[in-house]
Structures are given as structure tokens and as C-alpha cells.
N, C-alpha and C positions, 0 to 999 in steps of 0.2 A: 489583506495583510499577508505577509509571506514573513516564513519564521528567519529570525535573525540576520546574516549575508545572505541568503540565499533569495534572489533579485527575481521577480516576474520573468526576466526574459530568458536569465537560469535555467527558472523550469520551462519557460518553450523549450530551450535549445535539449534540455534533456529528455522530451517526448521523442525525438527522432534519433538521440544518442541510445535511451534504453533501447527502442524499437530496435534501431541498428544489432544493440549486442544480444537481444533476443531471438534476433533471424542468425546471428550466427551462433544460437545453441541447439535453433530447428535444422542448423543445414547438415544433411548429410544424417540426421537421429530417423528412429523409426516413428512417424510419425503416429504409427497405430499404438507407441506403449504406452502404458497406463504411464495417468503423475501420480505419485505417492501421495504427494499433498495435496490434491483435490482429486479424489480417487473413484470420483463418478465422468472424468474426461480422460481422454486420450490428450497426446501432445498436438495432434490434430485441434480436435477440440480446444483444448487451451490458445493457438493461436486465432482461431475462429473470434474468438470471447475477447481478446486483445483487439483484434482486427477492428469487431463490430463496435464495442465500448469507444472506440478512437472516432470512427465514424459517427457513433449517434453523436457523441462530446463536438466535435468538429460540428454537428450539424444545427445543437445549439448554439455554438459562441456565435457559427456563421450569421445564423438568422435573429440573434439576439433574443433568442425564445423569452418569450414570455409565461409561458407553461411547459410541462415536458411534452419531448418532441416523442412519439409514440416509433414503435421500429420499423413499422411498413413507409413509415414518411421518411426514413434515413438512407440515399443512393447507394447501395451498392453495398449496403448492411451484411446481407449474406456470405457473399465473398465466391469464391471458386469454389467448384464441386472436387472432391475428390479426386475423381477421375483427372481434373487439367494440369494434376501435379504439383510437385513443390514448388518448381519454380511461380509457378503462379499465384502461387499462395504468399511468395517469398514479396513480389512485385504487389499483391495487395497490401501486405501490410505496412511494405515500405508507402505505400502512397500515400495511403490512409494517414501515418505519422506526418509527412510532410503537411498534408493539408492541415491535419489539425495545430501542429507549429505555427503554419502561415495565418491560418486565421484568429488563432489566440493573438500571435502580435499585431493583426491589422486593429484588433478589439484593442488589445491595450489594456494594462493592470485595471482593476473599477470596474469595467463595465457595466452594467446593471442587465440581468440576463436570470434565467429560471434558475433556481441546482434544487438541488435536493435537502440544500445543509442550512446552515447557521450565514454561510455568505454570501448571497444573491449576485453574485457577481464571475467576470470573468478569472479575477484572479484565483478561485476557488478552482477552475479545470484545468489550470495550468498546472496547481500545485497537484491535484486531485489524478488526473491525469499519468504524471510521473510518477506517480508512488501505484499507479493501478500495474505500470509496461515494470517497475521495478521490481515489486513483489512476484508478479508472472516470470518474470526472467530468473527468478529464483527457481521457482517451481519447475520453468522448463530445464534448466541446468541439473536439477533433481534429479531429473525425470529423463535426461539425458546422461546423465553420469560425467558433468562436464564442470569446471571450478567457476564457482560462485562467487564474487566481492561485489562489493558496493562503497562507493564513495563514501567516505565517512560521514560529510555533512548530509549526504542524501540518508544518508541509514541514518541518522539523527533524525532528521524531519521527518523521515517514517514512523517512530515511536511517536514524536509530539502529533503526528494528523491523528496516527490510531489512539492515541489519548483523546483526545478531542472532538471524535466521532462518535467514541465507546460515551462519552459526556453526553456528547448531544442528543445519541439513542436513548440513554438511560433520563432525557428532559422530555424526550416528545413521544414516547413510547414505552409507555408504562407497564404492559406487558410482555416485553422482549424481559431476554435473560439477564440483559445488562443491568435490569433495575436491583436486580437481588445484589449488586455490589455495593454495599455501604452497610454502616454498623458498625460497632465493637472499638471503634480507635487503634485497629489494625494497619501494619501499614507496609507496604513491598516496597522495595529500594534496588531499582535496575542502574547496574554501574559500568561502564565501556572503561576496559583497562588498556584499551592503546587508541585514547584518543588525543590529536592535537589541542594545545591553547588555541580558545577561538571558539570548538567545538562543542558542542554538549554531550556530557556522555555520563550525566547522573539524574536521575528522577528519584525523589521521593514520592510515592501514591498513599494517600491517609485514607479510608475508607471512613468515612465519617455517617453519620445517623441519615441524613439525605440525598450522598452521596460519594463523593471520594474526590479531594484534591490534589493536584499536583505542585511540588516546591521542586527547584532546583538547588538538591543541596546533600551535603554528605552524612550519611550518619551511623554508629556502631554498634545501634540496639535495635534496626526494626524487627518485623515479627519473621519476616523473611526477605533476603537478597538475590538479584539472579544478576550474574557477572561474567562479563568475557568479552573478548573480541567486538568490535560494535556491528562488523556483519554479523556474528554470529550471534549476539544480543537482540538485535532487530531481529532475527527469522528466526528464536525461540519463544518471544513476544508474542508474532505474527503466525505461531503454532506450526513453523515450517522445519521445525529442528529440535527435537525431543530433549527433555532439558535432563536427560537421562543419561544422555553421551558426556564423552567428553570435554567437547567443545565449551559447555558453557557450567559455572559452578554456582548450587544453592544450599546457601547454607539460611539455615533456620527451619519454617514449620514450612516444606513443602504443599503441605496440606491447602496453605491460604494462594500458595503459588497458582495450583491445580485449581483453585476453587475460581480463581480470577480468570485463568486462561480458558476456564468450560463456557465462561461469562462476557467473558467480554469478546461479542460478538455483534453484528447483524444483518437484516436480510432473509 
């Protein structure tokens, strides 16, 4: 399943678009500085991490894994040392995108293939995939000092995967942090104030006794609200943009805001 217009081959063609605008937030940045928002890597590091995830992805759809594919069995996983420079870094990642584009569409929406989630299928890396090179191209832009957007629908389906992952941790992993969210009949309400007809750009989350549901739908008394720009909605969600700024405004009990974003995580 892929959420709402946003088509299987969409998200091929957008593994190689984000890739694209993420080699052009590394070219020319200092590869050695730290990212803010994952603050144990360098920007180095950060594309390494894009690089190799694209590869192992690419090396299940290819071979139609049936189990996870382990990283010494993934070609060229590693990627260039240091030393061979940017450019060569620049030429791995772009490759890397390519292939795994090609062989998602050779696969084809369905496929039946290992993941990790709820969808055993090819169409889960396509969408999985985009939202990994998406949310990274954030972080390098950070980390770069260079301006950030995201397509609207894409920053939409961002919110609904991490909804839906934060769900599925919180079903199969009952010791993660995610399981502590539910209770109370508490309920957060994320709203995108320049979004198109077409787009989604309002979640209700209910925190319920087993867990927490999602509605799409407007309302003027949850316990708390976090509202703005739908880039800028998605990357204070996704803990890339401090709900402290500017950018994004909450009004109600920050408190459940803060309690959610410590929570919903995993890994």
C-alpha cells in the first residue's frame, strides 16, 4: 500500500531525486562537521549511512530476500575511504540511488520480499527508502547551513510512515520506549497551515489505554497542538527542529508534546 496519490513508482523516482538533492547539500560542505541532529556522525558519516542503507535496500529487493540480508553480503556496502574524496563519495552515492530505483521498479509494487515491518513486500522500500534519503537530506542541510523544503506530499507521508512505525514498535516491542505511549485519553493534534486540497496536513493522535490512534481530523480542544509549515511540521515531529523556535507553534500542555517526542522512537 502506498499512502493516498503518492504512486509505487513516485517513490522509485524520488530515491534518486532525494539522493540527487542530498549530494548537492554534501558538495562543496565540510565533510568532517558534526550534524546537529544526529550528533554522534560527521556529514561524512551521514552520507556513508545513506550510501550503505540504499545498498543493503537495493540488495534485498534485488535478490528478493527472504530473510535479512546481513552487511558483509551487501557489494560495495562500505563505500570509498576518505582519502578518495568527495568526489568519489559523490559517484557512490549517486550509483547506489540508481540501482536501487532500478531494481525496485524491475520488482514492482507487492513483491513478496523480507523488511523488517508490518509489509513484507517490495512496496514497503520504495516508500521506506524515500523517507530514509528525505529525512538525511534534512539533517545534511542542517549540518550544512543550507535551505531545507520538502514537497508537501512527501513531508505528509513522512508523518503518516513515522506514525505507523512508532505503532508497529509499540505492537512487537514491548520494551522499547514507544510502548509507554498510551493512557489518559490524551490527545496531540499536528496541523500543516500551508497545505494544498488533496494533501494531508492534520492528524489527530488519542493516546488510548493500549495504545494511541490516529484520525484525520480537525479539533479545538486537544490536550496539545503542534502547528506550521508542513516542512517545518514534519522535521519537529521527526525531532530535527526544536519546537522551541519559531518555526513551529504549541499551544496547550507542552508537557504531553515533550513526553511523545522522548517516546516515540526506535532502534
Amino acid at each position: 500500500m502506498t499512502h493516498r496519490d503518492l504512486s509505487y513508482d513516485r517513490f522509485c523516482d524520488e530515491v534518486t531525486v532525494q539522493t540527487g538533492r542530498l549530494r548537492e547539500a554534501l558538495a562543496g560542505a565540510d565533510l568532517q562537521a558534526r550534524v546537529p541532529t544526529c550528533p554522534e556522525w560527521t556529514l561524512r558519516d551521514l552520507a556513508v549511512h545513506v550510501g550503505g542503507a540504499t545498498r543493503w535496500m537495493n540488495e534485498i529487493v534485488r535478490s528478493r530476500a527472504s530473510a535479512e540480508v546481513p552487511d558483509e553480503a551487501v557489494p560495495h556496502f562500505v563505500g570509498p575511504t576518505a582519502e578518495e574524496g568527495p568526489k568519489a563519495l559523490d559517484a557512490w552515492l549517486a550509483e547506489g540511488a540508481e540501482a536501487a530505483a532500478e531494481a525496485l521498479r524491475e520488482a514492482g509494487p507487492g513483491r513478496k520480499m523480507w523488511t523488517w515491518s508490518w509489509d513484507q513486500s517490495s512496496s514497503f522500500w520504495a516508500r521506506r527508502l524515500t523517507q530514509e534519503v528525505l529525512v538525511h537530506r534534512a539533517d545534511a542541510c542542517i549540518a550544512a547551513g543550507v535551505p531545507f523544503a520538502a514537497d508537501a506530499e512527501l513531508a505528509s507521508d513522512a508523518v503518516d510512515e513515522w506514525l505507523e512505525i512508532v505503532a508497529y514498535v509499540q505492537r512487537v516491542r514491548p520494551t522499547d520506549s514507544a510502548a509507554e505511549l498510551r493512557g489518559g485519553g490524551r490527545t496531540l493534534h499536528l496541523h500543516a497551515t500551508d497545505v494544498a486540497p488533496g494533501v494531508r496536513g492534520e492528524w489527530l493522535i488519542e493516546l488510548t489505554e493500549t495504545g494511541f490512534e490516529v484520525r484525520e481530523e480537525h479539533v479545538g480542544d486537544a490536550t496539545v497542538e503542534l502547528r506550521g509549515p508542513m516542512t517545518e511540521l514534519m522535521l519537529a515531529f521527526y525531532r530535527r527542529l526544536p519546537v522551541t523556535g519559531d518555526e513551529v507553534e504549541v499551544r496547550g500542555d507542552r508537557a504531553l508534546l515533550d513526553f511523545w517526542l522522548e517516546r516515540a522512537t526506535f532502534g
